[in-house]
N, C-alpha and C positions, 0 to 999 in steps of 0.2 A: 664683414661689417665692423666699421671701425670704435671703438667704445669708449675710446679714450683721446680726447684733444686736447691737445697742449698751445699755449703761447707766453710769451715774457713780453711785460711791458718794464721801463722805467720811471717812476714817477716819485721826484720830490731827492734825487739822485739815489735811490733803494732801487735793486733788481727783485721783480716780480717774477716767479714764473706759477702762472694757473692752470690747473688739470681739469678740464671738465671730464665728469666720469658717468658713464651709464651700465650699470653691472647686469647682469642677469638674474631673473627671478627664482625665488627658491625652487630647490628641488634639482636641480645641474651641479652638482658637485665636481665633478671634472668639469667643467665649466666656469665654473668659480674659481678651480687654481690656477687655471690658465687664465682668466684675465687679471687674478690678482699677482700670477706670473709676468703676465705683460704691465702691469701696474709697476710694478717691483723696478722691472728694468727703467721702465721710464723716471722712475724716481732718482734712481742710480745715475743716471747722467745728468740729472740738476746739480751744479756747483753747489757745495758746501753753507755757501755764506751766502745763497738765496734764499728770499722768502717765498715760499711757497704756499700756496694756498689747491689743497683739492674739494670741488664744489661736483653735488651732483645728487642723482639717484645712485644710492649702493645697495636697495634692495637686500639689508639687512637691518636685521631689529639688535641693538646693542645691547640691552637690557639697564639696569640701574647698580650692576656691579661697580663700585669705582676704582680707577686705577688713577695712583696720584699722577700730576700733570698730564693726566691722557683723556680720564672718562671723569665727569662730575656726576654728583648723584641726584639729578633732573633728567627724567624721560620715563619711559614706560616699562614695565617689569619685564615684558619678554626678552626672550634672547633667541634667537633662530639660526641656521646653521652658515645663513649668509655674515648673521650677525657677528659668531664667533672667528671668523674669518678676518673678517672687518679689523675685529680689537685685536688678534694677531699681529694684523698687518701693520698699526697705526703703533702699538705697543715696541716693537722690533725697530719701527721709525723713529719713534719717539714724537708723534704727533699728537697732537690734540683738536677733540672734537670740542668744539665750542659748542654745540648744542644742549651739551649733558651739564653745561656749568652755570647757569642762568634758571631761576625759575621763574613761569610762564602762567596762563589760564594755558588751559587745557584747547584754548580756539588759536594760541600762540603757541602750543607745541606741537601737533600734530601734523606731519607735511604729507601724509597721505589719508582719501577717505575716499572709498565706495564700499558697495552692496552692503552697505550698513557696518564697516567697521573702520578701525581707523589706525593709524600707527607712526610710527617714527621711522620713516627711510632714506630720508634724504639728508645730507648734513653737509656742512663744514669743517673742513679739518685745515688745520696748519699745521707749522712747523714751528721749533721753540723761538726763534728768530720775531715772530709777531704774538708771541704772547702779552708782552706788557703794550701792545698795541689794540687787541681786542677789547672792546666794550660788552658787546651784546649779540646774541643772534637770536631770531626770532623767527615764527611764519607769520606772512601777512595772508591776511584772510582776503574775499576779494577780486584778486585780480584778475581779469577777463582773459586768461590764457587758454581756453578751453581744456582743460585738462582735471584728472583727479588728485593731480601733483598742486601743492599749496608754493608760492612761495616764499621762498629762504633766503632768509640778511642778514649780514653780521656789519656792525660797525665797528672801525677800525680809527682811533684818533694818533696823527702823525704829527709832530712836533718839529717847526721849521726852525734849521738852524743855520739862517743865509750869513754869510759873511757881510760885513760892512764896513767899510772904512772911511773914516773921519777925513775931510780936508786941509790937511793940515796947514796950507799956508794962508787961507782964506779962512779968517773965523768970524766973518761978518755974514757969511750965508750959513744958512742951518739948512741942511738935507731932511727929509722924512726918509726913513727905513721905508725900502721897496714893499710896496704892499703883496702877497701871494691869493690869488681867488681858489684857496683850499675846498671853499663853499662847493663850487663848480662840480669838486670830485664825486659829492654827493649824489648830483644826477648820474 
């Protein structure tokens, strides 16, 4: 069963490449270094100067330790043994969870809830490459996915820097700057 999908899109000429990630639930310790083994390698073969984004279920609680550029001090005090794995992992990458950096209501931080409790398992993580691109992330309450999983956003603001050039033998017409529908990305 495969746990982990990758794809690279380009947009805005930036290389993307996304990890979706679905870890295993606590209590599989040899289970857990092996998909944060297979994690690892798959990370390892993203080029250098990609931005990378991992989105998903990691089925660990990170707790409210911070670690600079990696863990902010927003989320929930547990830490679990998926958890500490987690901040190994992301710590050694040098990636950052956007979730821990934003403070929320309590119905905008929690991405997991049943049998009456509730927790922080799901996140977003980058790489230092999108950091001064991150805004926010948040869960939205809501959404009709059937599931006990909440979903999770992060907004990301990109700054277009098209080339233009003037006409220069004609200065009786004026060009407008090509418009971009950045809007569009949002859906």
């Amino acid at each position: 069963m495969d746990r982990i999908i990758e794809t690279r899109i380009k947009v805005l000429n930036r290389n993307f490449t996304i990890v979706g990630v679905y870890a295993l639930v606590e209590g599989k310790e040899q289970d857990t270094e092996e998909f944060y083994t297979e994690l690892q390698q798959s990370i390892d073969k993203i080029h250098k100067k990609e931005n990378i984004i991992l989105a998903g279920d990691f089925n660990g609680r990170i707790g409210k330790q911070p670690i600079p550029e990696c863990v902010g001090t927003y989320g929930e005090q547990i830490t679990n043994h998926n958890g500490a794995a987690l901040r190994d992992f992301y710590a050694f990458n040098k990636l950052k969870i956007t979730n821990s950096f934003n403070r929320h209501k309590d119905t905008h931080e929690f991405t997991w809830e049943a049998r009456g409790t509730r927790s922080v398992i799901d996140y977003i993580i980058i790489n230092d490459r999108l950091n001064s691109n991150i805004e926010d992330t948040r869960v939205f309450r809501g959404s009709e996915i059937d599931s006990d999983h909440k979903l999770v956003e992060s907004k990301f603001k990109f700054f277009t820097h098209a080339k233009y050039s003037h006409n220069k033998m004609d200065k009786t017409i004026y060009k407008k700057r090509p418009a971009f529908k950045v809007h569009l990305l949002e859906q």
